[in-house]
N, C-alpha and C positions, 0 to 999 in steps of 0.2 A: 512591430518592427520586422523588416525582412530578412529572412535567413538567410540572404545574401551576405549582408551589413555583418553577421554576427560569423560569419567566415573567414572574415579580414582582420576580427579582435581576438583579443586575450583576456582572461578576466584580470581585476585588480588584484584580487585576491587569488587567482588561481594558475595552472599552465596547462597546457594543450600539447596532444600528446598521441602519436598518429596510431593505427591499428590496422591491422589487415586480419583478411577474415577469416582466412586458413590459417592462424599464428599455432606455432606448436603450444602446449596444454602440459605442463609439468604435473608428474602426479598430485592429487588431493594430500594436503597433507597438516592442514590447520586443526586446533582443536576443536572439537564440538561441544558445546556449549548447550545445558539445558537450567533454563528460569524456572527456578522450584516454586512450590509449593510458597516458602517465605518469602519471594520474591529477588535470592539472591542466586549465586551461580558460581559452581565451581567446574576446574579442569576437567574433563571428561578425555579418554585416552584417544589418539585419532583415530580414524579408521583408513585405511588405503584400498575401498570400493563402499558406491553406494549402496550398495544392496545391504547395506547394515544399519543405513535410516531407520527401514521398513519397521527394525523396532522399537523405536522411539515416539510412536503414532501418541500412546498418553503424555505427552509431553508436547512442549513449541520448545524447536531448538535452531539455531542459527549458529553461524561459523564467523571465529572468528579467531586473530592468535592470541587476542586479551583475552582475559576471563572477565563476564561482568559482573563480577565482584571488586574486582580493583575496579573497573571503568567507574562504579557508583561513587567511588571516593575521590573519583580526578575533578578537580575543579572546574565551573558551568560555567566557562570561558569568561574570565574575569577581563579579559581585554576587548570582548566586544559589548559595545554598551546596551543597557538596559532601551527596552522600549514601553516598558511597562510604566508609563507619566500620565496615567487619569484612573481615576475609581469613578463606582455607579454613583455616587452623589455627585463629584464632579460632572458627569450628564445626567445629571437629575433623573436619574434609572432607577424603577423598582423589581428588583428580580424575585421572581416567584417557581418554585419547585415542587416538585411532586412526583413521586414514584407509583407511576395507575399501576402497573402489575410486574409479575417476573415469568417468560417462558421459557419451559425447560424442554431440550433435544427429547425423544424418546428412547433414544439410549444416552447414558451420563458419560459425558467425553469433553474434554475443554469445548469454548466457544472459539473456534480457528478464525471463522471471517463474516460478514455482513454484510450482505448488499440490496439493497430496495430497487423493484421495479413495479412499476403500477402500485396498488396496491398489495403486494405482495413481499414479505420480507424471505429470502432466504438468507437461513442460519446454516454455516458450515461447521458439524460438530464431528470430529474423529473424520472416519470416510463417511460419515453421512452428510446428505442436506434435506433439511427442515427446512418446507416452506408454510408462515404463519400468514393469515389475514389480517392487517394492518386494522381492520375494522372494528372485527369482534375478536381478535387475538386467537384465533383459532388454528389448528391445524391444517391445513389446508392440503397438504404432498409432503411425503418423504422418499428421496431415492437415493439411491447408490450402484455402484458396479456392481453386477452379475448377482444380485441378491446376498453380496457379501461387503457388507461396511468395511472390513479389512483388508482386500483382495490389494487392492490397490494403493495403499497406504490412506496415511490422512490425507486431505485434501488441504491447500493451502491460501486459496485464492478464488475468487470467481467474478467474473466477468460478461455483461450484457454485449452482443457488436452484431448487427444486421438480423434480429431479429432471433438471436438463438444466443445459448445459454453455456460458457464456456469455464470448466472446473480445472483447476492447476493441481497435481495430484506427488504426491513421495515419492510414488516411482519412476519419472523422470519424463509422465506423459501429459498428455491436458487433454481431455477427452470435451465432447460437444453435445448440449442436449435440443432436446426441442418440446417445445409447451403445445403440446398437439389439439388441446379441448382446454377449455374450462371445470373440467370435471374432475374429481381425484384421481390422484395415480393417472396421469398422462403426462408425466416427464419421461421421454425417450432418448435412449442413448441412440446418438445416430452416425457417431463418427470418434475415431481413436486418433490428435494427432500426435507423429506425424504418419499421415495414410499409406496404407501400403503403394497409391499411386507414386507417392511423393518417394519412397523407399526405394522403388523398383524402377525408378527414373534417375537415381543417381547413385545405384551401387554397383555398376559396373564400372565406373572410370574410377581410377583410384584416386585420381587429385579430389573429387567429393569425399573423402575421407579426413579425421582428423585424428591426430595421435593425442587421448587421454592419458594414459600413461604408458608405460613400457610394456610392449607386447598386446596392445590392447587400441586398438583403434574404432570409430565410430563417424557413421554420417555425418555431413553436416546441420543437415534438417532434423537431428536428434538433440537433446537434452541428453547428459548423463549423470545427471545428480540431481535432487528432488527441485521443481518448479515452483517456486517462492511466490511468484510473483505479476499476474496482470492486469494491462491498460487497453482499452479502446479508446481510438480516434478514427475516424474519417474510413469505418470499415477494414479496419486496421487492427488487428491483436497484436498487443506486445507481449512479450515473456520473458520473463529474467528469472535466474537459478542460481542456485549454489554451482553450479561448473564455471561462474565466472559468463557465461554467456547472454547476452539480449541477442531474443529472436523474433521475428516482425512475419506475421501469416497475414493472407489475403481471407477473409469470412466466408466470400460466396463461391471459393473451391476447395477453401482450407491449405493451398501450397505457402511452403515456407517459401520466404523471396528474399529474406535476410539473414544472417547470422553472423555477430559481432563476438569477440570476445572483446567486452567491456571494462572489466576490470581486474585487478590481480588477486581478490578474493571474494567470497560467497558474494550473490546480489539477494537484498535483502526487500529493496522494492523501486517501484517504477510509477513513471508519470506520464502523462502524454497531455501537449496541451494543444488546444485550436490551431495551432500557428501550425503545427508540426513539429514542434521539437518536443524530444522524448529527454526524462531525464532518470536516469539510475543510480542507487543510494547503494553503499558496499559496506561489509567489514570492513575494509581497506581504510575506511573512514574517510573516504573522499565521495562527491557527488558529480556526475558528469554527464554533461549535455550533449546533445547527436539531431544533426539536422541535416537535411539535404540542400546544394545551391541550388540555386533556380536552372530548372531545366536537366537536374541529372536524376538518375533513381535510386542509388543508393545515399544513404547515410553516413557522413563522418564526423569526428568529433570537435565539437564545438568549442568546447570551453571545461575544466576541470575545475570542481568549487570546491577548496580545501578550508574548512576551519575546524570542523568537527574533531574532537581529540578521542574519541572511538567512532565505534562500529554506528553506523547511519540504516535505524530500523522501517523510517515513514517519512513518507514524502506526499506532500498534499497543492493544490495549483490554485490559483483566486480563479474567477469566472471568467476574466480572458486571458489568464497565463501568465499578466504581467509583476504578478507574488508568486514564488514558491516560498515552500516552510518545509522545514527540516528537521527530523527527530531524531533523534541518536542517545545511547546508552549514559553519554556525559550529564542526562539529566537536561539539556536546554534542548529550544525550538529554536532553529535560525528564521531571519527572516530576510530572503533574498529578493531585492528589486529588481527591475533593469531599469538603467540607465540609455535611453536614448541620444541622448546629448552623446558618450563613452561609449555605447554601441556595445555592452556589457552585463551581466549582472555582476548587484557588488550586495555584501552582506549587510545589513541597514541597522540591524540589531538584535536581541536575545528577548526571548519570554522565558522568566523564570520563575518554578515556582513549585514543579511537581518535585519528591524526594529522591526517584528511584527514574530508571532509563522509560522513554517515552517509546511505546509501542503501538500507539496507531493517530491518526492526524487525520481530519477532514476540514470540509469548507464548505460551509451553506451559507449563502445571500454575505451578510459581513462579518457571521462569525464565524471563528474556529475553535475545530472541538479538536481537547487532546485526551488520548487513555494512556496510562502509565502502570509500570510496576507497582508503583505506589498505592494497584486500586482506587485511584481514583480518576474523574472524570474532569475536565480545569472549559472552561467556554469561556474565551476570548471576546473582546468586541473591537472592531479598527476603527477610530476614530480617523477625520477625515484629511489630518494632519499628520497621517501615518503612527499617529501615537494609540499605544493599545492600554485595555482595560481585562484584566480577569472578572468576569460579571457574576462568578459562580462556582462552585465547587459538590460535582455530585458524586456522594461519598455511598457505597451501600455494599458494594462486592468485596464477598470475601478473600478474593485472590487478585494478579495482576488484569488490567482491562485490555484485551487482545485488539479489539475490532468494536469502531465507531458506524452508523450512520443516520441520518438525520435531514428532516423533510420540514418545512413551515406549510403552517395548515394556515390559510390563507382566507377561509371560513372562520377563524378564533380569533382573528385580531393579530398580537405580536406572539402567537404560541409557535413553541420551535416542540414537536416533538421527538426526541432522541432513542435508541435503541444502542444499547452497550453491552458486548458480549465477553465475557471472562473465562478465565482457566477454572472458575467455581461451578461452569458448568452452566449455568445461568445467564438469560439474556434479561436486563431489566428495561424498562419503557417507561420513559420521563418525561412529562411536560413541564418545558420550560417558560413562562410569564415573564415578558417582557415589557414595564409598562412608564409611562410620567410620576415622577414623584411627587410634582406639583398636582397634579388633575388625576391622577389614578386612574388615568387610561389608559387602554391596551396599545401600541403603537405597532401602527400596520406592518406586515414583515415587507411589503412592497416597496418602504420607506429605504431598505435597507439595498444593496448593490443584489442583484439577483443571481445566484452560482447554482452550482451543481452539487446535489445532498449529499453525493457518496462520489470518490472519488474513481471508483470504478464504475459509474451506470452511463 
């Protein structure tokens, strides 16, 4: 569908809601919120500057003005309906599981993010990144800033776009790497943004400024509170943060070309699909789309998707965009269609089933994987009638499951194998068997709609 079309609509469920990019920025002043250990959460006092993150690096914490401790007990939208109408026996499915091993960071720090390329997994643990060989499970690189894991805060994110390697970091930066050799230890830092080019081109006029809070102003090509969150498209980085802003860089100079303030609190993640429309998930509890019309260059707001009754932690996109899924602290996944006919998307229905808020969401070929507080791991199947199936439940970590990603091995038949990373410090690695109940054969993963393993590669 053309982003044209979707410039003239409203959603069913949602309203639209105009933004300008300079908008004044009331101070920070939500509570901060950290998922313990038990997987529950209490009020944490605010702070009024980020530079007070920096020490919350052993912890995942996000903003919000609920605590989620209340969110776990609000109800997992009892008015949107169930899509959960087939079991594995109903498609005559045999599911097979297995845990081949568990990789641990070199240094013990939660499991923050996951992202596969090539062969190659990198694990983002505290400010390090771990990168393993998908093959023999090996070590393969580990780096960081300045030879200092902490310098920088934890890292939050990372992101593959034009052939280099992009970390979203505490301190309010996203720094750029490069995979120089084949060899160990050749991930090079090669760039901090936003670059001093980019600084030093727009801090003399003073309308490139914006007011954080009182007495205290900042670029617009800066982040001022830790960077939550990115997307690649079409040579395109997106980045969303806790300052409420999505920011959009070009890879082959690194200049910022956009900066939105998105929403009215922390962003907690971001989407980007084929088409070009970008979509952002908020404590605010709303989700909101951003597209450009035909023939302009900036980005405006599309469409505003409200169901969510808290904070909206993951957001994930089917292979050409036209499902998104939604996770949020209420305990459910939404499931958003578009509607071509309505020129819309509208919310289709709920996957229920984890106990505790849903903290990370992908989509490979037809299924989808969710990680929750709950420690555990839930893989979906869509059925071709838009009706879904929970095919599995993979249970083994001791704390909440941070960061999913997931590749079909294509040489095994129907093996999906999965990589799950947790606050326990531990990445574990699962082959998933997906086969006929009747003929106990493997069923090709080619069978299946063909996506993208991790929602950042």
């Amino acid at each position: 569908m053309k982003v044209r079309s979707w410039l003239r609509s409203t959603c069913s469920s949602s309203t639209c809601i105009s933004t300008a990019k300079d908008a004044i920025v009331p101070p920070p002043t939500p509570n901060q919120l950290v998922i313990s250990d038990s997987s529950s959460c209490s009020d944490a006092q605010a702070s009024s500057s980020a530079s007070s993150l920096t020490s919350q690096d052993s912890t995942y914490t996000t903003r919000s003005h609920t605590s989620l401790e209340s969110n776990l007990s609000i109800s997992t939208l009892p008015s949107v309906p169930s899509l959960q109408k087939l079991s594995p026996e109903a498609l005559n499915l045999s599911i097979t599981t297995l845990c081949i091993t568990s990789l641990k960071p070199q240094q013990p720090a939660h499991v923050n993010f996951l992202a596969l390329n090539n062969n190659l997994l990198y694990a983002v643990s505290g400010g390090q990144v771990n990168v393993f060989n998908t093959t023999n499970f090996t070590l393969f690189d580990s780096f960081h800033v300045n030879n200092d894991s902490s310098s920088s805060g934890s890292i939050k994110s990372l992101a593959f776009c034009d052939g280099k390697i992009f970390t979203a970091h505490q301190d309010c930066r996203i720094r750029v790497w490069k995979l120089t050799s084949s060899s160990v230890g050749q991930h090079k830092l090669i760039a901090t943004l936003p670059t001093v080019e980019d600084r030093l081109r727009n801090f003399i006029l003073p309308k490139n400024y914006v007011k954080v809070r009182r007495h205290r102003k900042k670029l617009w090509v800066e982040h001022y509170d830790a960077v939550s969150s990115l997307a690649a498209a079409e040579n395109l980085l997106h980045s969303v943060s806790w300052d409420k802003y999505l920011k959009i860089w070009r890879a082959k100079d690194f200049r910022c070309t956009e900066s939105i303030k998105a929403h009215d609190d922390a962003i907690n993640a971001v989407a980007a699909s084929p088409g070009g429309l970008i979509y952002t998930g908020s404590a605010d509890k709303r989700i909101r789309v951003w597209g450009r019309a035909f023939g302009e260059k900036k980005h405006v707001l599309v469409a505003t998707l409200e169901k969510h009754k808290s904070a909206v932690n993951a957001l994930a996109l089917n292979f050409d965009g036209s499902v998104l899924f939604s996770g949020a602290c209420d305990r459910s996944i939404l499931v958003w269609e578009r509607e071509e006919s309505a020129n819309h998307m509208v919310v289709t229905g709920a996957l229920r089933g984890h106990s505790k808020a849903i903290l990370c969401l992908i989509n490979v070929c037809d299924l989808l994987l969710s990680g929750s507080a709950d420690r555990t791991v839930r893989i979906w199947h869509r059925g071709h009638d838009g009706r879904y199936c929970c095919l599995t439940v993979l249970d083994g970590h001791a704390k909440p499951v941070r960061s999913l990603v997931a590749v079909a091995e294509e040489d095994s038949g129907g093996a999906v194998k999965v990589f799950s990373g947790s606050f326990d410090g531990e990445i574990k690695v699962w082959k998933v068997m997906i086969s006929s109940s009747s003929v106990k054969t493997p069923i090709p993963m080619s069978s299946f709609q063909r996506g993208s393993s991790s929602l950042f590669t």
